[in-house]
N, C-alpha and C positions, 0 to 999 in steps of 0.2 A: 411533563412533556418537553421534550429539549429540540429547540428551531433553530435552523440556520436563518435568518429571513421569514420567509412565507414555509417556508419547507419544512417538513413535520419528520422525526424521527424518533418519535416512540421515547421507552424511558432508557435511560441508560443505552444508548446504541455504541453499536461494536462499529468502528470504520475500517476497511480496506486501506491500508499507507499504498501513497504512491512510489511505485519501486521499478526503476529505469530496467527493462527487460524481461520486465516477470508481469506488471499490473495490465497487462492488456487484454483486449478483448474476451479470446480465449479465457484465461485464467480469469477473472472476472466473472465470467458466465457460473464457473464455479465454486466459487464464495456466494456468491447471490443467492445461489441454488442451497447454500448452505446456512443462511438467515443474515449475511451480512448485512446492515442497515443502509449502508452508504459507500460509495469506494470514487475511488480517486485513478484520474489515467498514470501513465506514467508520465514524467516534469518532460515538457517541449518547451526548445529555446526557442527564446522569441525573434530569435534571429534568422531561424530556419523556418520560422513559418513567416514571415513576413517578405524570405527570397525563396517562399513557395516550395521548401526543399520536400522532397517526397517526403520522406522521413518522417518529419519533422509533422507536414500535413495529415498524413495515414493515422497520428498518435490522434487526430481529431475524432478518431469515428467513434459513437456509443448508439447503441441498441436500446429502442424503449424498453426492453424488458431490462434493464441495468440499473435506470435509474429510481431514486436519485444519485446524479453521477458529480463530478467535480471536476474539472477540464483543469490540470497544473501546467501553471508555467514557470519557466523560472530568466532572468539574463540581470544584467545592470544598468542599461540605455534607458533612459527615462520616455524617449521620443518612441523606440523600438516596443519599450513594453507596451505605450498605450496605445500604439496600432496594432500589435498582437492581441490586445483586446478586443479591439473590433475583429478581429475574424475566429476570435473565441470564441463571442459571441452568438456568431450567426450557425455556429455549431449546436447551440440552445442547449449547453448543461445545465442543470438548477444551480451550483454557484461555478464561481473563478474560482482558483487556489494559486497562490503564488508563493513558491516555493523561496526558503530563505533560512534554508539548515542544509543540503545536498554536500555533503564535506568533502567530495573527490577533487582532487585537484586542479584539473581542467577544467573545474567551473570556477572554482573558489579564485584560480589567478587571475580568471578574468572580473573580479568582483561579484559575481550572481554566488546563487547560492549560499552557503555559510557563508562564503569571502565578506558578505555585506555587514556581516556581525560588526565587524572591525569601522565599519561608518554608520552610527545609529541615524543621524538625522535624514541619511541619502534612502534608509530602509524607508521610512517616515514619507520621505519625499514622494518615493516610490507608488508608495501603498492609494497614500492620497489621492494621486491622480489617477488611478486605475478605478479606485471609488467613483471619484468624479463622473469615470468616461463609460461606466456600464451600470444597469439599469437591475444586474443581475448580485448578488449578495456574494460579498469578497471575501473569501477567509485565509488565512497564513500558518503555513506549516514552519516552524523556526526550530532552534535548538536554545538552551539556556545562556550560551554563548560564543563569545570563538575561546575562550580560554578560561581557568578557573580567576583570573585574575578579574575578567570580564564578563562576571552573568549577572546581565543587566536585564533579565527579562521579563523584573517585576515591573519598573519603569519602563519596558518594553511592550507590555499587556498594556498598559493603558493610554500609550501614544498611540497606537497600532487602534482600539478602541475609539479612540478620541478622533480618529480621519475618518470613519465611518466600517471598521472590520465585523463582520458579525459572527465567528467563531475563529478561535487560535486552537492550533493544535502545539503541543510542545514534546521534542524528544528529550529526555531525561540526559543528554549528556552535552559536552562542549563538540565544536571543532576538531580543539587538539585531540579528543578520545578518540575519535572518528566512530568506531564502535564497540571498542575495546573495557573493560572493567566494565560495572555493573552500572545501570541508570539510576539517578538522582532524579527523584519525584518531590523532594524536598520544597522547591522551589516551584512547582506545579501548585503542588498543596497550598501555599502561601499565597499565589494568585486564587487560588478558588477562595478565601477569607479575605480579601481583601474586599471591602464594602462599594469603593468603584466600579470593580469589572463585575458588568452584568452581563456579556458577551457569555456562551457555551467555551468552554475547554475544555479542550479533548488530551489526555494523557496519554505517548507513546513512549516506547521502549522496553523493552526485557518481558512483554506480557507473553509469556509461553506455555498456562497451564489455566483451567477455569480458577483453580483456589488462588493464583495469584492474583488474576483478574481480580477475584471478588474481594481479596485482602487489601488493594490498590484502591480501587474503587470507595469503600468504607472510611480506609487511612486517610487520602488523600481527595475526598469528596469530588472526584472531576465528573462532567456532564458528562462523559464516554470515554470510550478507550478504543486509541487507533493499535491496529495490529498489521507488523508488515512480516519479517526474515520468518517467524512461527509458524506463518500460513502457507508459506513455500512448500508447493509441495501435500500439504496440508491443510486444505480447507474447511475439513471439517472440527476446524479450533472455532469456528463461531458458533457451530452450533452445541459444541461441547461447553461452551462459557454459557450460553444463554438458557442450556437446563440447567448447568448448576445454579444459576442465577435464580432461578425458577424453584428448582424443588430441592437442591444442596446436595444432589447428586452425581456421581461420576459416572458419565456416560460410558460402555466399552467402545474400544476402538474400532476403527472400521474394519469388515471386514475384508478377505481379501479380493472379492467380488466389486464390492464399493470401490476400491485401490484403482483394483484396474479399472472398471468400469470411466474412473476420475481420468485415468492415464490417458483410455480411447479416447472419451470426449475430447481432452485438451489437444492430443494429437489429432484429431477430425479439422476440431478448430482452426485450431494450429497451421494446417494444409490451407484450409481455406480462406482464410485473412492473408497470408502472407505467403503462398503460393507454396510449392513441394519443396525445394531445394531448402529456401530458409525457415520453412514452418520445420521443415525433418531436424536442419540444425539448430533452432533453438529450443527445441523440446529435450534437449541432450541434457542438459541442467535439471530435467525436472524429474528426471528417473528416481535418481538415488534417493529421492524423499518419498517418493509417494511409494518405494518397495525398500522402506530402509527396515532394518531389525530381520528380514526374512532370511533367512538359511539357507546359504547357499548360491543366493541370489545375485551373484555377481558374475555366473555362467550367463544368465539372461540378459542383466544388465552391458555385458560387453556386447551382445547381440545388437541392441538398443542404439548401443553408442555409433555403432561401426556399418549400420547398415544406411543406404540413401533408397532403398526401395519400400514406398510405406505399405503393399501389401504385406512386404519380410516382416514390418514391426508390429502388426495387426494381428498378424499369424503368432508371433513372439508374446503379446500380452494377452493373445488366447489361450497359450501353453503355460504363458505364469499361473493364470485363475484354475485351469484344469489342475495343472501340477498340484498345488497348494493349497486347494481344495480337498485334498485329496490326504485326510489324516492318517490313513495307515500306512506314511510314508516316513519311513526314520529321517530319511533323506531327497531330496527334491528330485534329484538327480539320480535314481534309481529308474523314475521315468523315462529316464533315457533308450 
């Protein structure tokens, strides 16, 4: 049984990565639905919740059907981050996550984020006092380093350990990669052997198929495997890793009922948390995955993109399911 703290998650749990414009509400609702064990908001700087910025605020909200949830923050003010705790807090996720791999640039120049790779003792500093100041179970999502010159993050598991963290998650690559070339679990592996850390770790990066999950997992003994870019779009990669897991079969893919079914919800959602204008514009990203492979499909998809009326889009991923459904059709588009 693998525990963050008090919090129970089963053997081997699959986690939701926190991912800036995709992990929210909405989307979340559909990973859960699809056995995710655990998932994560997307990273709030501590600086926008603390000058109460809407933004910043609204990443607080989680649904008891969610959890258990993991509220991420990320910044580099020591004074800022431990008062973003306190109103972390009083949001009452089962743990904190603080973020400290985010490799975009406008985090990283201001030192949050990966930028902090580059100062180990100030990460150290960091961690500690957020330990200190909350009552709830701290965990840290990092990267192996800011560069291959610099992957310190065997010594980095057990300083992190040692101020009181009670799971690390780690993504397989540096900084400089950003997310480029393939992940290094290498150095994942080697914290899970090493007789100090008894903390859970959780291995990310590159996990995009059940068999790889389950090759990773075996090689690399980690307590779980966090899953982010794979499930875009795609949420039912948790429930296809945890039958193979199960009985070492490959599930078929969804079909195209389930797709759209996935689409409406997210766009129901989507309207709903974040009102018409911006739920219709940021559901524009989420098309192409959840109808990728399909024939054709690019007549509908510009519908999708181009329309700000959400009954037009409702009506649009009615005619994909009808269409598509629909096997005596050489061509999608014959429907017409």
């Amino acid at each position: 049984m693998v525990k963050i703290g008090p919090v129970e998650l089963g053997e081997c749990p699959l986690l939701l990565a926190p991912m800036e414009d995709v992990s929210d509400p909405p989307f979340r609702a559909l990973c859960k639905a699809q056995g995710c064990d655990m998932m994560y908001t997307e990273f709030i700087s501590v600086e926008g919740l603390i000058r109460d910025a809407t933004k910043s605020v609204q990443k607080l909200d989680i649904y008891e059907e969610e959890r258990p949830i993991g509220i991420q923050i990320f910044g580099a003010n020591l004074d800022s981050m431990v008062r973003a705790t306190e109103i972390v807090e009083e949001a009452n996720p089962e743990v904190i996550d603080i973020n400290y791999g985010c490799p975009v640039k406008k985090v990283v120049c201001k030192g949050a984020g990966a930028g902090i790779l580059q100062d180990i003792d100030k990460m150290v500093r960091l961690t500690e006092a957020i330990v200190k100041r909350t009552n709830k179970p701290v965990t840290v999502k990092t990267r192996l380093g800011w560069d291959d010159k610099t992957k310190y993050i065997e010594s980095v598991a057990e300083r992190l350990q040692d101020v009181g963290i009670q799971a690390l998650a780690i993504h397989g690559r540096t900084r400089k990669q950003m997310y480029k070339g393939e992940a290094d679990w290498t150095l994942i592996g080697k914290i899970k052997e090493n007789p100090r850390v008894k903390i859970p770790i959780f291995g990310n990066g590159d996990i995009d198929s059940p068999e790889k999950a389950k090759l990773y997992r075996e090689r690399y003994g980690v307590d779980g495997i966090m899953i982010g870019r794979a499930s875009i779009g795609y949420p039912w990669i948790f429930r296809e890793i945890k039958h193979y897991f199960k009985t070492g079969e490959i599930l078929p893919p969804p079909t195209i009922s389930e797709r759209v079914d996935a689409a409406r919800q997210h766009l129901k959602h989507s309207l709903e948390w974040k009102g018409e204008r911006l739920g219709i514009l940021e559901m524009r990203r989420h098309y192409t995955n959840y109808f990728r492979g399909l024939r054709n499909i690019k007549y509908y998809r510009s519908q999708l993109v181009s329309s700000l009326d959400p009954s037009v889009l409702f009506e649009v991923l009615d005619e994909i399911e009808s269409v598509y459904k629909n096997p005596s059709l050489t061509n999608p588009l014959e429907a017409k």
